[in-house]
N, CA, C and O of each residue as an XYZ file, in Angstrom:
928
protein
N      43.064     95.065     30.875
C      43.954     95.247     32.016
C      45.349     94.739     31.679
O      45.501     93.898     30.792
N      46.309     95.206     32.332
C      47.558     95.186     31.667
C      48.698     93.944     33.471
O      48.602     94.203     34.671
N      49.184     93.283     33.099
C      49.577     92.572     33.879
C      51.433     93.248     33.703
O      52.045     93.732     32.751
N      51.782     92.971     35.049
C      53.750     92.668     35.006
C      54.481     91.998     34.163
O      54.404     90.786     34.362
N      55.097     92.273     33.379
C      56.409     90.777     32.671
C      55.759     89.834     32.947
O      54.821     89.384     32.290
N      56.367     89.262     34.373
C      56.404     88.060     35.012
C      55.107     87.926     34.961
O      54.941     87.036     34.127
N      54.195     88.226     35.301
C      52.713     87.576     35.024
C      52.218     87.530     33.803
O      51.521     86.591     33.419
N      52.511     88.477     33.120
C      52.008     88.070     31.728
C      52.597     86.820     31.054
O      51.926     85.936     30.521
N      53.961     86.859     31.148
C      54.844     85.137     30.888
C      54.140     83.742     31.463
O      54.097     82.645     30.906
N      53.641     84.107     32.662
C      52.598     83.016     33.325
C      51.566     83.030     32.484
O      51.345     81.968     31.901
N      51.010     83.756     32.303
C      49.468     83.904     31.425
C      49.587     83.135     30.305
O      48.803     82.196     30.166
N      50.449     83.362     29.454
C      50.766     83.276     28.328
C      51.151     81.024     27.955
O      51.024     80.324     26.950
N      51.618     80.735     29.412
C      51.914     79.474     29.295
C      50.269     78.676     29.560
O      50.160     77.486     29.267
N      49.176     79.374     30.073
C      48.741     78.298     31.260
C      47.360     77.933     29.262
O      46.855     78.794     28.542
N      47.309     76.886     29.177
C      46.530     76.318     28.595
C      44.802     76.808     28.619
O      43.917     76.548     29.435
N      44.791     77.462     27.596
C      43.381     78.247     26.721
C      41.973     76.906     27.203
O      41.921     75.754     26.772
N      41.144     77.465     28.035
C      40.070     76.180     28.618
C      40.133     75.333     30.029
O      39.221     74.880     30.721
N      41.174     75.306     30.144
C      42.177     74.489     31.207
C      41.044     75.386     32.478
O      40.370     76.293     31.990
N      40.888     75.148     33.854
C      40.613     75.695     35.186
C      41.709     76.033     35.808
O      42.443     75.046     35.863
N      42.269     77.129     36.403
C      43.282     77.640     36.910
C      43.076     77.204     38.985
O      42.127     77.235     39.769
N      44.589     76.838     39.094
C      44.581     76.954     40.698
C      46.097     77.733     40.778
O      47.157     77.383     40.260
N      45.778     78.987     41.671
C      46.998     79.832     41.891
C      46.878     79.782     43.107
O      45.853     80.125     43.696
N      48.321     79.173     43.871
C      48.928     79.120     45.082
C      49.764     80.169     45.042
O      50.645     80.483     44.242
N      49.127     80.940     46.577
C      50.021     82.514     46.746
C      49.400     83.122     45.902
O      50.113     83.814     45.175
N      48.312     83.145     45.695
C      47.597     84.211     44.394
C      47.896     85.908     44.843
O      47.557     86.936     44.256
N      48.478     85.764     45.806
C      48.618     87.739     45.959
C      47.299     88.394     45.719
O      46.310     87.924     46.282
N      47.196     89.340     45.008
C      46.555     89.881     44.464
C      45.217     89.721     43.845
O      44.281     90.491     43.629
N      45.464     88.343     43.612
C      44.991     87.712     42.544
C      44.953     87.988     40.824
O      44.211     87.443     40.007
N      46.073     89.079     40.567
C      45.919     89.761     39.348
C      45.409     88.471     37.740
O      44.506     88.436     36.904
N      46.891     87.456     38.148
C      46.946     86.434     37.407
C      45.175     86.162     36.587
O      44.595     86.528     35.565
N      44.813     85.089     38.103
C      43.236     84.950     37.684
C      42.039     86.041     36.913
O      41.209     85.703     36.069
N      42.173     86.933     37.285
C      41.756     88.245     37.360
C      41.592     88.055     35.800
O      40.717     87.541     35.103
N      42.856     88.716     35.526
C      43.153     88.466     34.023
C      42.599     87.169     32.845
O      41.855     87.322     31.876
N      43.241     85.934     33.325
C      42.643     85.043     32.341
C      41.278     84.774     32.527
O      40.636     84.058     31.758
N      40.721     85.426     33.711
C      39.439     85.483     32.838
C      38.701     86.636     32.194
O      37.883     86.600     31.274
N      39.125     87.575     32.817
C      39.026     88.986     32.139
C      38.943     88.712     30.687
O      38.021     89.109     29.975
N      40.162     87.871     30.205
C      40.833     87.459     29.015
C      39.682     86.623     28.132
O      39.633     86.611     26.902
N      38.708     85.879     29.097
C      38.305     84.334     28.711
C      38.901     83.723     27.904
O      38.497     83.352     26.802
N      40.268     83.512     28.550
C      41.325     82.421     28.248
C      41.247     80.955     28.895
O      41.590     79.863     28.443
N      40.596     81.375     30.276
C      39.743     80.114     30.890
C      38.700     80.272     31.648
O      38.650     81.379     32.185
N      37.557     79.314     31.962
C      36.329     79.089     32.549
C      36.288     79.838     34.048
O      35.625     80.767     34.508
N      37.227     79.049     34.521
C      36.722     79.131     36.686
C      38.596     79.421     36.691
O      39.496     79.493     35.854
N      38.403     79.542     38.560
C      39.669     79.994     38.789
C      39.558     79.769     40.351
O      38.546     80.203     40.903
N      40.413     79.197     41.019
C      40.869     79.190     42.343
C      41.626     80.223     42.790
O      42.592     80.372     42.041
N      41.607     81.127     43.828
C      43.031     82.003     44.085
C      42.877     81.466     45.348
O      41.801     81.311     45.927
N      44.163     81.137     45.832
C      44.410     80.712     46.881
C      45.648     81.497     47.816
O      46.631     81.929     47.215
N      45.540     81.660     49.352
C      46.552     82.060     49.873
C      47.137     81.359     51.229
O      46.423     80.418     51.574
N      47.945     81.521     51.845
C      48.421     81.464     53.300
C      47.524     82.154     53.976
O      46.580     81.723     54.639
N      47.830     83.165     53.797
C      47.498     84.791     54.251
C      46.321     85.250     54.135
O      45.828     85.053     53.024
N      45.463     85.980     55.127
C      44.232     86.309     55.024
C      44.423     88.090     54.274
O      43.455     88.569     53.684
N      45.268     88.609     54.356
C      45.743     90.013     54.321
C      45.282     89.872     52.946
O      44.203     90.312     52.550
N      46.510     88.965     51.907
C      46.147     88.812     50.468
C      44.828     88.225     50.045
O      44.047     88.617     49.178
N      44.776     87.405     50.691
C      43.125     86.732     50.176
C      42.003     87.945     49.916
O      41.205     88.056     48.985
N      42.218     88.792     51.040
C      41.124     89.805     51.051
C      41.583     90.481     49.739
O      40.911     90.383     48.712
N      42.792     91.198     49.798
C      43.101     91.975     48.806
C      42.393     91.486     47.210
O      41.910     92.217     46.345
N      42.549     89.988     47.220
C      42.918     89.194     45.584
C      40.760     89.381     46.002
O      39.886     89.667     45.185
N      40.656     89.194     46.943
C      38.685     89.471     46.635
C      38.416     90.328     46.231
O      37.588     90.273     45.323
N      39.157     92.169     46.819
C      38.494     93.211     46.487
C      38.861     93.302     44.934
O      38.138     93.949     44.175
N      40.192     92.527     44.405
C      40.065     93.333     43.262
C      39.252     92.072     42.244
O      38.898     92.279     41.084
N      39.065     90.746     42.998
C      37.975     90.030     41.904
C      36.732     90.788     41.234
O      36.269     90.809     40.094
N      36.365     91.463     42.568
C      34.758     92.077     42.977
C      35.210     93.611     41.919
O      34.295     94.154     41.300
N      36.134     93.976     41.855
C      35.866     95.155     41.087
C      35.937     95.142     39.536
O      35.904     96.174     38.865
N      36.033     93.962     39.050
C      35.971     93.385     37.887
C      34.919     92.474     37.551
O      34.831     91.940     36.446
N      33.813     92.223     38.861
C      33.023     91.432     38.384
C      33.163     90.005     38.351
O      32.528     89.232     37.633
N      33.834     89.793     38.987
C      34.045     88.098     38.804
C      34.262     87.282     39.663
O      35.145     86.427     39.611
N      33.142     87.525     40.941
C      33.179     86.660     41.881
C      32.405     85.448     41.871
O      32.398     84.567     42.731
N      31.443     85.535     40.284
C      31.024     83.910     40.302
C      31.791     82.861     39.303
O      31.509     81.697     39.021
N      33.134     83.913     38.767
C      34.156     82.935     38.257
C      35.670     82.338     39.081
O      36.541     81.505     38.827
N      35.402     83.198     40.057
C      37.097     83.024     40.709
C      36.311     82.786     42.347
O      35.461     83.487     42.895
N      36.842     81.782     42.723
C      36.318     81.455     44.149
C      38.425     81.541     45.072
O      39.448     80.934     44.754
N      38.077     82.892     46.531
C      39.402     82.592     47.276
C      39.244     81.631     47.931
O      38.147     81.098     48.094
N      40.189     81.286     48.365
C      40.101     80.194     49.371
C      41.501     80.215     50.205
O      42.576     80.288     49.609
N      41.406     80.137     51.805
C      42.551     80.240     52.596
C      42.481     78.653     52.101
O      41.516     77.891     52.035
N      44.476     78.373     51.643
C      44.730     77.466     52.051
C      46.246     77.435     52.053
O      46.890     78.179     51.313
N      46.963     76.356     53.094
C      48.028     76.378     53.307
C      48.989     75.400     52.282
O      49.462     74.352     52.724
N      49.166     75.718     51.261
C      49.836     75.388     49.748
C      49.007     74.695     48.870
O      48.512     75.369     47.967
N      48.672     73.223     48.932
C      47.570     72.772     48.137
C      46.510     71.614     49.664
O      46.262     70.409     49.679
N      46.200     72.626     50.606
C      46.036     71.146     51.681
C      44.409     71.887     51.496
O      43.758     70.922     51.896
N      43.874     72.427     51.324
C      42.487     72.809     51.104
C      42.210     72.818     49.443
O      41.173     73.298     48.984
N      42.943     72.409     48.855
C      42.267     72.417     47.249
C      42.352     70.505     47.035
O      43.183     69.648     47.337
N      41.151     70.505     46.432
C      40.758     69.017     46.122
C      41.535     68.658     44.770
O      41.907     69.595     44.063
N      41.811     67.261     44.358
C      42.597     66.916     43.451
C      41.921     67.108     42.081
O      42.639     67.181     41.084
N      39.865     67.240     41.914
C      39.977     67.123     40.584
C      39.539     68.559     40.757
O      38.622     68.758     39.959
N      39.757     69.441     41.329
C      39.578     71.021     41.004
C      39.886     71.989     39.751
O      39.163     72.866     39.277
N      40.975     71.635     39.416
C      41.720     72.352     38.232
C      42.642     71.453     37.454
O      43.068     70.328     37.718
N      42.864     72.370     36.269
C      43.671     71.367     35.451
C      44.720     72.263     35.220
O      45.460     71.799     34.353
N      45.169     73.561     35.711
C      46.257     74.158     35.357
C      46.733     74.866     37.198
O      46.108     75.745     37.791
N      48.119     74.046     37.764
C      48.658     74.571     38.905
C      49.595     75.541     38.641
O      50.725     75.327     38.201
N      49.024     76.820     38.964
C      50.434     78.105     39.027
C      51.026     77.990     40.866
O      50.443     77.969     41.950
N      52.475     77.940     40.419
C      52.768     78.498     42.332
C      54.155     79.338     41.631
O      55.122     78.851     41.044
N      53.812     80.883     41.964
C      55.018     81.696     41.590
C      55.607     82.381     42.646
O      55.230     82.174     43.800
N      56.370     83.067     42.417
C      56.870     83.960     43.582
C      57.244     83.849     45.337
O      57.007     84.553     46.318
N      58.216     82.073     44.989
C      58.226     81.770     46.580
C      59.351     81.010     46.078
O      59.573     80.732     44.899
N      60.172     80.646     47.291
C      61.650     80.095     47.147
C      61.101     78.121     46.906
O      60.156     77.442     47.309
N      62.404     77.851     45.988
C      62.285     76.547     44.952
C      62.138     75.980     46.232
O      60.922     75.988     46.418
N      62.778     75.411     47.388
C      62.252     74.682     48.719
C      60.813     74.397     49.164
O      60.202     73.341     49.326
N      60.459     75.739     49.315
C      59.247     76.133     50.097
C      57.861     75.966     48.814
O      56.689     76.293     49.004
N      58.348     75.468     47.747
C      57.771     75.211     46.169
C      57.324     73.597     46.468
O      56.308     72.983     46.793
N      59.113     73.242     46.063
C      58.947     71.821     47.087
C      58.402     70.912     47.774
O      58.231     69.707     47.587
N      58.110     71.714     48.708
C      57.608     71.316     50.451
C      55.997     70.989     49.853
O      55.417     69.904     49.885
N      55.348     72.664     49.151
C      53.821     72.595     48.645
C      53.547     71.047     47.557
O      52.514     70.380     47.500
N      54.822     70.822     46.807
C      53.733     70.004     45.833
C      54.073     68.549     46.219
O      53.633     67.545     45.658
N      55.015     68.594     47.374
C      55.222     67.083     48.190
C      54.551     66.772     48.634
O      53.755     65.878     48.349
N      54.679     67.710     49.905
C      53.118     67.720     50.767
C      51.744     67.378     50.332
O      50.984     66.782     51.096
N      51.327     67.797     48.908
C      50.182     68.041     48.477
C      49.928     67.176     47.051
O      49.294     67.478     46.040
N      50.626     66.084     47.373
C      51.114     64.997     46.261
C      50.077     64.810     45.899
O      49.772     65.364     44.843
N      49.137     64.030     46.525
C      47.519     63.438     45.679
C      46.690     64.387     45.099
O      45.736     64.138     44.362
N      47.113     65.586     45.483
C      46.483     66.868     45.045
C      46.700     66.912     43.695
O      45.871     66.561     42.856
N      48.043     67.432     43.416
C      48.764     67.741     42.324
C      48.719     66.402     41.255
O      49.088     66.452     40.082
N      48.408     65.712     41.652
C      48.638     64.371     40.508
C      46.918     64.638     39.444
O      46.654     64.229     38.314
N      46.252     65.286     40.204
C      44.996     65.912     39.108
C      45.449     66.603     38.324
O      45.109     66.243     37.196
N      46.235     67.676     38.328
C      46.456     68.965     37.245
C      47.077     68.099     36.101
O      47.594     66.983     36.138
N      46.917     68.753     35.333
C      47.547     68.586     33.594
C      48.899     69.577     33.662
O      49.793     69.397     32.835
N      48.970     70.209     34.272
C      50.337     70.958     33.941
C      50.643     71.900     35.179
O      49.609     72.456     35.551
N      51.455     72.150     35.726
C      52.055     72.703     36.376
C      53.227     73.867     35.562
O      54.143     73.614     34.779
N      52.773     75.128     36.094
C      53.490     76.249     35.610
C      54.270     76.821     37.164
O      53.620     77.533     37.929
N      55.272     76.532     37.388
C      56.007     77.118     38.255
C      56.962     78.501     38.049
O      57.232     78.623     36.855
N      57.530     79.547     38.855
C      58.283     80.409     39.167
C      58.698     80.738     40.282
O      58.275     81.666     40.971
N      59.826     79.761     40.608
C      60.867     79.761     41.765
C      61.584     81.048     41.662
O      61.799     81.683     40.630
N      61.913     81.337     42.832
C      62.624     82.769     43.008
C      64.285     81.946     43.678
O      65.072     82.711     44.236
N      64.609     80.674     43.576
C      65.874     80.222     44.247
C      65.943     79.049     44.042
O      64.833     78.590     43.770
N      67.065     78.014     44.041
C      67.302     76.888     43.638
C      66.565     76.439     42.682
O      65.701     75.564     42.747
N      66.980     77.167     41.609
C      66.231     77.047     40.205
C      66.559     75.166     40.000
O      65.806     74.209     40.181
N      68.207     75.246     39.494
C      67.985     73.670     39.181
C      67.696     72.908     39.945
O      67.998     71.848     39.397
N      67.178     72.616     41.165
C      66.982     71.806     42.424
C      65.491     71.653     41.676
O      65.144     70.604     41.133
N      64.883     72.536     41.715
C      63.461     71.751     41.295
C      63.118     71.752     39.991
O      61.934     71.459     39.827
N      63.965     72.065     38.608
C      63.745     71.470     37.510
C      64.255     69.373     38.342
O      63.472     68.429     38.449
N      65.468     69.405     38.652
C      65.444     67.781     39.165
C      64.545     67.516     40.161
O      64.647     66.323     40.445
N      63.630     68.114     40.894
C      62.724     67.520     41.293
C      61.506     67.299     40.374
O      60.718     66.355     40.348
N      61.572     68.666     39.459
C      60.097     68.215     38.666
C      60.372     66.198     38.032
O      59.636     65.220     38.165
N      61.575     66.336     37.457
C      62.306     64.834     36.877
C      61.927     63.901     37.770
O      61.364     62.871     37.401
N      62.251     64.218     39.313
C      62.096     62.803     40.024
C      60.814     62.447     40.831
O      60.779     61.526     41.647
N      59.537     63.433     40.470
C      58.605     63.432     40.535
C      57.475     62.876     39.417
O      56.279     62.674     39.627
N      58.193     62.698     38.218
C      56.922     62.346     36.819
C      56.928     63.450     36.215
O      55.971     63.485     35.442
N      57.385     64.145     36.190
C      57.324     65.334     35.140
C      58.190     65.401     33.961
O      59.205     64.712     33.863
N      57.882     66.046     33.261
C      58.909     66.886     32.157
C      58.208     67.917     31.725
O      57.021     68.134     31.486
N      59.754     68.834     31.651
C      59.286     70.353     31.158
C      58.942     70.432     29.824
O      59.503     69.472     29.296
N      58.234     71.141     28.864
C      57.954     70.850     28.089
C      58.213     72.810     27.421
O      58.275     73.121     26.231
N      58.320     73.867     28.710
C      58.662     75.010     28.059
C      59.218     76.070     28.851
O      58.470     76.142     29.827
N      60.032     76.846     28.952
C      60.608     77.688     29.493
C      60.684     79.268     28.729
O      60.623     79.590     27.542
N      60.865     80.172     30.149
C      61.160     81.476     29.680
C      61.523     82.070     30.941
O      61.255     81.630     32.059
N      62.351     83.430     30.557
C      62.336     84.369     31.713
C      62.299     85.771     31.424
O      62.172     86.076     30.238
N      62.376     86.572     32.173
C      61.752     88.249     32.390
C      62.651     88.486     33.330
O      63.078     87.805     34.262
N      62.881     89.581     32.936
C      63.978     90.630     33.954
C      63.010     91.842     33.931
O      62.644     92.433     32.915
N      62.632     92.136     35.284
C      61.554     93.371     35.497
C      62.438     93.498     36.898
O      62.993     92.767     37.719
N      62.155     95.200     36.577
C      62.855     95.736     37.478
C      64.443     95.193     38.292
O      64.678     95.125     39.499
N      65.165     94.931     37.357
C      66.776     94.377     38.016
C      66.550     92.830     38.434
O      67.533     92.108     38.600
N      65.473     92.425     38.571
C      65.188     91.193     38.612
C      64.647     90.022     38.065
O      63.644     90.108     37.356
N      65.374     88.523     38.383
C      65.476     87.972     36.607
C      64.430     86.780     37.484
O      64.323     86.563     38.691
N      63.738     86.145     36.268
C      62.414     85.324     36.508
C      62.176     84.332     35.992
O      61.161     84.259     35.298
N      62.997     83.267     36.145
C      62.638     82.049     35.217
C      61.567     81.360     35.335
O      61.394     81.020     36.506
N      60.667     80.958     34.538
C      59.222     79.900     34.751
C      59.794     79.138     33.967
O      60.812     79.301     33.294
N      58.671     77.746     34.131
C      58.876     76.717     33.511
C      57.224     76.133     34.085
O      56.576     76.236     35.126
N      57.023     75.450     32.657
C      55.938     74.631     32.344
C      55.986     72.854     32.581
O      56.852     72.212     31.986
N      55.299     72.372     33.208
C      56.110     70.992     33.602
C      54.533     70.351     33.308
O      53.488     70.933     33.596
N      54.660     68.829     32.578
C      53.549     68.227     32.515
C      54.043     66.706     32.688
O      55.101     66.245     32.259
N      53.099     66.065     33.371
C      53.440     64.717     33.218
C      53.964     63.701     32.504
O      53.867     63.876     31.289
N      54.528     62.620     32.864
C      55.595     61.880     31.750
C      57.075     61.804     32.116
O      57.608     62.227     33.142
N      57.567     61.258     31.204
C      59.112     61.404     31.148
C      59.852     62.400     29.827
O      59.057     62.684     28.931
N      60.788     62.746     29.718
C      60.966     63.758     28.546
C      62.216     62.229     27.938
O      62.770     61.277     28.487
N      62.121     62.915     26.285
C      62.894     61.689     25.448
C      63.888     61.581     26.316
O      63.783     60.511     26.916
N      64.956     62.300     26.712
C      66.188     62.183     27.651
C      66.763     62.664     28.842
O      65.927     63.443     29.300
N      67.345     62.640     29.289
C      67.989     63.155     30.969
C      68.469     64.649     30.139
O      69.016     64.832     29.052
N      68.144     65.277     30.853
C      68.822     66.637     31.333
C      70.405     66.893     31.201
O      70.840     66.008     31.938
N      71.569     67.612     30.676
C      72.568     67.635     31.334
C      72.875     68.481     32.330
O      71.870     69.113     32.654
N      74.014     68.827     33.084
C      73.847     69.487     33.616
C      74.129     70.687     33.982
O      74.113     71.140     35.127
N      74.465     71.364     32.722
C      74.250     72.084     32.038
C      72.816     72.873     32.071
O      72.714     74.009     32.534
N      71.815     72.197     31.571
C      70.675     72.580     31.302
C      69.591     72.391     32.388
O      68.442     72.831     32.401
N      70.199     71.674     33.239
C      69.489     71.964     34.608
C      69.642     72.696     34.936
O      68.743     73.293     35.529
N      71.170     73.339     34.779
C      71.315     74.765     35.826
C      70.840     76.022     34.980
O      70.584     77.008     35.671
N      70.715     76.134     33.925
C      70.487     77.187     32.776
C      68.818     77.309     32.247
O      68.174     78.357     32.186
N      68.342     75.954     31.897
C      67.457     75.676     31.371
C      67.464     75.161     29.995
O      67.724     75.821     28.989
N      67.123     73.794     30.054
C      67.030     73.289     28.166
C      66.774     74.111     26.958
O      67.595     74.176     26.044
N      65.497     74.816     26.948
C      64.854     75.291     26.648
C      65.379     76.882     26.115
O      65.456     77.450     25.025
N      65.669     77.215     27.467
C      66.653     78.458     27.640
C      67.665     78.668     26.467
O      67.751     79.384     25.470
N      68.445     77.608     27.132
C      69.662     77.229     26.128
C      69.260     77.815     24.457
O      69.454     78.846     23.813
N      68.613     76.521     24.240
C      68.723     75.916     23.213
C      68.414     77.655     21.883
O      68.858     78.135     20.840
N      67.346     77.925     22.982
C      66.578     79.517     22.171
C      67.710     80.587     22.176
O      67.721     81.516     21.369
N      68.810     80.375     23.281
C      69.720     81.379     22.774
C      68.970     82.463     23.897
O      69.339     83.628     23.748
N      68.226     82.288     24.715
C      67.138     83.330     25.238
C      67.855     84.515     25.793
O      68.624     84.350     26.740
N      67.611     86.015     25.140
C      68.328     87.077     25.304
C      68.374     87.598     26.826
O      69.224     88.385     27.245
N      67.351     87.050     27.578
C      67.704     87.493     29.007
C      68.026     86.434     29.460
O      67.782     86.483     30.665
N      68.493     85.362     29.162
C      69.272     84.419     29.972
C      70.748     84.830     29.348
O      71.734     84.232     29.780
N      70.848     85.485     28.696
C      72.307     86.019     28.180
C      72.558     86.801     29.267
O      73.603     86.715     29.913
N      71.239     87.929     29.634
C      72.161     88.812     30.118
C      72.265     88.258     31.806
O      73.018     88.629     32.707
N      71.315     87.355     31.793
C      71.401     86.796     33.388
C      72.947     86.125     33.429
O      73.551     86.288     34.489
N      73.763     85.242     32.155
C      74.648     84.519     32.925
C      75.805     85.753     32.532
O      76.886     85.502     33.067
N      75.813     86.949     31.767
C      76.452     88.111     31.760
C      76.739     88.251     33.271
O      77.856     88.432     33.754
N      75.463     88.132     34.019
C      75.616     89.140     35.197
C      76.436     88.611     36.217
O      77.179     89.172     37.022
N      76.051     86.959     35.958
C      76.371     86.337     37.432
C      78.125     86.170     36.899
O      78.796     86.203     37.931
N      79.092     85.997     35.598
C      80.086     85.665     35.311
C      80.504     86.943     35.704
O      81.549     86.840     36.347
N      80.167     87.989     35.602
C      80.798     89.418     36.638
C      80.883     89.282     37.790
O      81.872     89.842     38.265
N      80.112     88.642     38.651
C      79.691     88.825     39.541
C      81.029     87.509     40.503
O      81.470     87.583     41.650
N      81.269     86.574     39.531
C      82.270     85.763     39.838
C      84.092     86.066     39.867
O      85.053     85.874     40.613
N      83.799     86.618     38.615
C      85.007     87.325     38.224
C      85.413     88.576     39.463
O      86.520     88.444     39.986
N      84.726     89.509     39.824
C      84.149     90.073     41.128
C      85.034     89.297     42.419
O      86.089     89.660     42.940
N      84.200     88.123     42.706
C      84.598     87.723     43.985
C      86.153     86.872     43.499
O      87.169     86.983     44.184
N      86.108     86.203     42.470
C      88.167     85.924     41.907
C      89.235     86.722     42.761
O      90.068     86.512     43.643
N      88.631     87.966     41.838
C      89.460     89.047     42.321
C      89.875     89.806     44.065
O      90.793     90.571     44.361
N      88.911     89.280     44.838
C      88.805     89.317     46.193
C      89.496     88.378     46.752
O      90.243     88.618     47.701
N      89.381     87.506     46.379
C      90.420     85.771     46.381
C      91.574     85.999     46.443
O      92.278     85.788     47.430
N      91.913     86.442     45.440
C      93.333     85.991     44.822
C      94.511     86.073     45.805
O      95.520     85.391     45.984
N      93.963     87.229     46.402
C      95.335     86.839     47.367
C      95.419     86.372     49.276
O      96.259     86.423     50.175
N      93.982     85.931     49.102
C      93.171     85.350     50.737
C      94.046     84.097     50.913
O      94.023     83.090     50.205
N      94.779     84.327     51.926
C      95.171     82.876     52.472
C      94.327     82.120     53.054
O      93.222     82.588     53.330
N      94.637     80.811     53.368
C      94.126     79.868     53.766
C      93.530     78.302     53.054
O      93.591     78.030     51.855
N      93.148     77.699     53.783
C      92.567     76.275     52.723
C      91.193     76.673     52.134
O      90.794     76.322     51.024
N      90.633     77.318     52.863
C      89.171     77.727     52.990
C      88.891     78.975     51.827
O      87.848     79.095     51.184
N      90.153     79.911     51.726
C      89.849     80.454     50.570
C      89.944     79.555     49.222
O      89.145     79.378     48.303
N      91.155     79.096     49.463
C      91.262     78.070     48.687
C      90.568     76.845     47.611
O      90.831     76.439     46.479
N      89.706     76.579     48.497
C      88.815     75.544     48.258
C      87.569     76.625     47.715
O      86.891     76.328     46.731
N      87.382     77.747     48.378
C      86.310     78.685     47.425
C      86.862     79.391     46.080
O      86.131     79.737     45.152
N      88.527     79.583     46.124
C      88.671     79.886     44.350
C      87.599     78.743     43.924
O      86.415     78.740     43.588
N      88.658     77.733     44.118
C      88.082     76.252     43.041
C      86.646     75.920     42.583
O      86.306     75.350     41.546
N      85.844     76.421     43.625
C      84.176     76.266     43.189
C      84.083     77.448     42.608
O      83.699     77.239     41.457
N      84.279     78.953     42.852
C      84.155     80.479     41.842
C      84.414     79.767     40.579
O      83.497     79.804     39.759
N      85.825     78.920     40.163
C      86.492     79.124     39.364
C      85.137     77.887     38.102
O      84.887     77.936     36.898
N      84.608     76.920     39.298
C      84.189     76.138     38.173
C      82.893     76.490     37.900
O      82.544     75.915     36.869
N      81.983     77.204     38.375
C      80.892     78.143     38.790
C      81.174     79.373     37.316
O      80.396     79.572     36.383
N      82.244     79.887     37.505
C      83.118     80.787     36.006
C      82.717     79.804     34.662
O      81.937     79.981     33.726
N      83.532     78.808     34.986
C      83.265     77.683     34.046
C      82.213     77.397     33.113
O      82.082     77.562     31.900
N      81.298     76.783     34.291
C      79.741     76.952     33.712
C      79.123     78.052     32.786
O      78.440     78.015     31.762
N      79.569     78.904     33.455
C      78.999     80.256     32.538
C      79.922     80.455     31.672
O      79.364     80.888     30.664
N      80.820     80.392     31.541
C      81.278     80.718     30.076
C      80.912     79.459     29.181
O      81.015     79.626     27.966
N      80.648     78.672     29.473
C      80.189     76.821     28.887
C      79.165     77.512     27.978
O      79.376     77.723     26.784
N      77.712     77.949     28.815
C      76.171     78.168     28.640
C      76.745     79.795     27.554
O      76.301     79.674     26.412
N      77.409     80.870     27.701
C      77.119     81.940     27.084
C      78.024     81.361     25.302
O      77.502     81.725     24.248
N      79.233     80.555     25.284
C      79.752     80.258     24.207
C      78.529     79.912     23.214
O      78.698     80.285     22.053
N      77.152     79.157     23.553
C      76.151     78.827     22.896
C      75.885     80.452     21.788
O      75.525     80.402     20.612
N      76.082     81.323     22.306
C      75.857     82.662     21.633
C      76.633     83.672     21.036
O      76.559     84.856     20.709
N      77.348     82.789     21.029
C      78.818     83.008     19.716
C      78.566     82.711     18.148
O      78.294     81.646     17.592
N      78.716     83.787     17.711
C      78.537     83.981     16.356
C      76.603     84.277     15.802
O      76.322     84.462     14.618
């Protein structure tokens, strides 16, 4: 069976043996797969939503694998027990509402071995929360499917040798460092996209435009900072 970009990039991080718990399992394709794969043992799919839960059953059941993948309604991690799994996926929901699940669901989450996240918003907000929670990232990537760009990140317990700059909070360490060809074309897009609203500026009176050049302009900044890495 053949998975999306973005899910296959998930697949690809979550640790070979490990027990899977997917918050927002949709579909359940994810699970589906690694064990399809027997990349791992058991599997949680979990939802909000009874609509998806059903869905992520019918397609467990048409693959056979309803005595490896158990659904379960639950509202982020408040129905999954702490020593359940050793690998937490939560993809496809805004970095806040990401947040909220693994705050909320603190004693939960302090069981898993690794946490594989994919925020759809305030990307660097919760790389610094993974930091001020016990974490460090340990791997990054992203996927552009269909016009839309997908950063994950792998986070495991500990501290990492050093602080973050910030820089690489907003970009990704990892990112960076690889030169990663769709984070090229992601900060391509958004330095258009700045340059764009400049040009709408330039001649807006007021303090208020004003004060929004100055953040465009250092927002510009940044991105030309992160793309110079891919010079030469």
């Amino acid at each position: 069976m053949q998975l999306s970009l973005r899910l296959s990039a998930i697949a690809e991080m979550v640790t070979e043996g490990n027990r899977l718990v997917d918050v927002g399992c949709d579909h359940g394709y994810l699970p589906v797969y690694l064990i399809f794969e027997k990349k791992i043992p058991r599997a949680i799919a979990a939802d909000v939503g009874k609509g998806p839960l059903s869905r992520a059953r019918e397609h467990i059941h048409q693959y056979g694998l309803d005595n490896y993948i158990e659904t379960r309604l639950s509202d982020g991690l408040k129905e999954i027990g702490k020593e359940e799994g050793d690998t937490l996926v939560i993809a496809g929901m805004g970095g806040p509402l990401m947040e909220k699940i693994l705050t909320e669901g603190e004693e939960t989450r302090k069981g898993f071995r690794e946490l594989i996240l994919q925020p759809q918003s305030d990307i660097p907000h919760v790389r610094k929360f993974l930091f001020e929670n016990g974490y460090h990232i340990v791997n990054e990537e992203m996927v552009l499917e269909e016009g839309k760009f997908y950063p994950l990140m792998k986070a495991v317990p500990g501290k990492a040798d050093r602080e973050w700059t910030e820089e690489e909070l907003e970009f990704g360490k990892f990112l960076l460092e690889k030169c990663h060809p769709v984070l090229r074309q992601y900060l391509e897009r958004e330095l258009r996209i700045r340059k764009e609203i400049l040009e709408r500026l330039k001649d807006a009176p007021g303090a208020s435009a004003g004060q929004r050049r100055q953040e465009v302009e250092e927002e510009k900044r940044k991105l030309l900072t992160a793309l110079r890495r891919y010079e030469g």
